[in-house]
C-alpha positions in Angstrom: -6.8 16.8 5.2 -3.9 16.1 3.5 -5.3 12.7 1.9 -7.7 14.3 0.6 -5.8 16.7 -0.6 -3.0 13.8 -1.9 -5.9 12.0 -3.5 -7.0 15.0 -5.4 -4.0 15.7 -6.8 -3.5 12.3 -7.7 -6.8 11.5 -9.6 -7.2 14.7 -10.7 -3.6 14.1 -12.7 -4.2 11.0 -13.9 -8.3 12.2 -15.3 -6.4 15.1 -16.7 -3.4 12.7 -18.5 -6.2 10.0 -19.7 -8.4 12.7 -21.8 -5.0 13.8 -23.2 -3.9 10.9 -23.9 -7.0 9.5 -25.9 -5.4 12.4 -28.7 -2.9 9.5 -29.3 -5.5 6.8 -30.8 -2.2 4.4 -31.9 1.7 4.4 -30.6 4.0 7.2 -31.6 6.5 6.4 -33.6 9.5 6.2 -30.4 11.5 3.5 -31.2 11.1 2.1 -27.3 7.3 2.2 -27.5 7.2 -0.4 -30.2 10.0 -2.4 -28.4 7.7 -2.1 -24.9 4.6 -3.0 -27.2 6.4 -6.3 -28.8 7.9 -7.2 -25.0 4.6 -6.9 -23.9 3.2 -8.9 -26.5 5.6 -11.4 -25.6 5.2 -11.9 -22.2 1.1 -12.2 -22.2 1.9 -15.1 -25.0 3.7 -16.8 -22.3 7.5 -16.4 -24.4 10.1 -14.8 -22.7 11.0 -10.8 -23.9 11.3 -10.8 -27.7 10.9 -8.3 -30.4 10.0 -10.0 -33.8 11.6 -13.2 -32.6 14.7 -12.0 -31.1 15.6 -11.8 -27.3 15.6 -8.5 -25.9 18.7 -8.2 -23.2 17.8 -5.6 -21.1 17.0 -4.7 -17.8 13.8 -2.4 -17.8 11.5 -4.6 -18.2 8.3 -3.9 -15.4 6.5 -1.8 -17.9 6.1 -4.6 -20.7 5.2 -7.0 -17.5 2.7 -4.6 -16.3 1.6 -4.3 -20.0 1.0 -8.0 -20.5 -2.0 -8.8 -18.8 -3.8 -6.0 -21.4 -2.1 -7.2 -24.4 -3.1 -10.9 -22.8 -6.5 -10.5 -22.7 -7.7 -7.4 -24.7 -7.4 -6.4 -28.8 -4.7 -4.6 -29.1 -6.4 -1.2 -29.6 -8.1 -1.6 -25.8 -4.7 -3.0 -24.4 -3.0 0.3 -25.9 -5.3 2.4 -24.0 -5.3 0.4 -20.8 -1.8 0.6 -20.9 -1.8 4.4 -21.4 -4.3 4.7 -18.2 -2.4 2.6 -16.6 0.7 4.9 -17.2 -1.0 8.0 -16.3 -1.9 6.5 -12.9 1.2 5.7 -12.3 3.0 9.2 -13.3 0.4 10.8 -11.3 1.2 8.2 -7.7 4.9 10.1 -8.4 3.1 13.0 -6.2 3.0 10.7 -3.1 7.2 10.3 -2.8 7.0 13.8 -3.6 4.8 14.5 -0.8 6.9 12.5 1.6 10.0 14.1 1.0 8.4 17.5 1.7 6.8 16.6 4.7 10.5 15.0 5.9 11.7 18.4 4.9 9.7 20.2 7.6 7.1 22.1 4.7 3.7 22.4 6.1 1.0 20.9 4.9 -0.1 23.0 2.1 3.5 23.8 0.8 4.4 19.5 0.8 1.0 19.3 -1.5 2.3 22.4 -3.3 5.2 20.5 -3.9 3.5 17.4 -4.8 1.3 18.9 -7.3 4.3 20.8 -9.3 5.4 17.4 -9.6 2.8 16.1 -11.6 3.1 19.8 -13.5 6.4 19.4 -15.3 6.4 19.4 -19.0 7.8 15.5 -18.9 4.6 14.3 -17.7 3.3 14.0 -21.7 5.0 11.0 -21.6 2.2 9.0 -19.7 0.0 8.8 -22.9 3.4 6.7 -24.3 3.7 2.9 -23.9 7.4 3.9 -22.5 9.2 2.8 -19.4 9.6 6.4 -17.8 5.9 6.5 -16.7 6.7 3.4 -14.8 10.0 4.3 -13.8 9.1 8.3 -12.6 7.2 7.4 -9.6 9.8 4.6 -8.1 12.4 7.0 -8.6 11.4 9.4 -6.5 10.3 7.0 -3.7 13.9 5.8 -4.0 14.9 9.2 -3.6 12.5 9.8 -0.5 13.7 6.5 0.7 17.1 7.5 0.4 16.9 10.6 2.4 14.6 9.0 5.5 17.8 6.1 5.1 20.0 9.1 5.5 18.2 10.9 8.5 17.5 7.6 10.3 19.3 4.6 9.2 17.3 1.6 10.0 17.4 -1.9 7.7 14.3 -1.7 6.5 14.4 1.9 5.1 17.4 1.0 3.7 15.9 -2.2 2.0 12.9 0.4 0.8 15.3 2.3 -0.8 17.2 -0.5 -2.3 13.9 -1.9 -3.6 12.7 1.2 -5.2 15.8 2.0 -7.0 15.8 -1.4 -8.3 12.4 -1.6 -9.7 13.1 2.5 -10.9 15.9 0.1 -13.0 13.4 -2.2 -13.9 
């Protein structure tokens, strides 16, 4: 069915992006991991967003939350790869909006999963074995944009408050 097929693609992704990412045994050197890391850090020490003392003022901050329970309550090398885990599972849920959207597109089936798994095939995937925001951000953004389109084709409050509330945690 196509769950099972969803599912497959999904888990499969995310297996496939955690035994790549275990080639990364400590951050790269992006200048927004470290400033995710430190937020992180932060937040599971019960301080609002800092980096080495100072406040950080912007918006995208639901990576370091998700982040903070790890760096909360494991050593930083097991909170690193928790996070990155965590990251691949979420790069690899971006399949379901993708999904959606075919399936509103009038695909079949097999085409919508075909769809769905060429989404978890493009080259900026490699990013889920970063402590960045995009993994987080990638799979809200398409939801928004699924959102956005069943808003469009039937305008009803609450798929317009979907799409409102996945573009704003997309921002976030």
């Amino acid at each position: 069915t196509a769950r099972v097929g969803l599912t497959v693609i999904v888990l499969g992704s995310s297996a496939a992006r955690v035994v790549a990412s275990s080639a990364h045994p400590v951050p790269r050197s992006f200048p927004a991991a470290k400033l995710y890391t430190a937020i992180s850090r932060a937040l599971a020490s019960g301080h609002l967003p800092a980096v080495r003392g100072s406040a950080a003022h912007f918006p995208a901050l639901l990576a370091p939350l998700l982040a903070a329970p790890f760096q909360a309550l494991f050593s930083p090398e097991t909170a690193y790869r928790l996070t990155q885990m965590e990251n691949a599972l979420l790069m690899s849920l971006a399949a379901v909006p993708v999904y959606l959207l075919a399936r509103r597109l009038s695909l079949s089936v097999r085409f919508a999963l075909a769809c769905a798994a060429f989404a978890l095939l493009i080259p900026d995937l490699v990013y889920a074995s970063y402590t960045l925001a995009d993994p987080v951000a990638y799979p809200f953004a398409l939801g928004a944009v699924a959102a956005g389109v069943a808003a469009l084709e039937h305008p009803t409050r609450r798929r317009q408050l979907l799409f409102l509330g996945l573009a704003l945690l997309a921002t976030f």
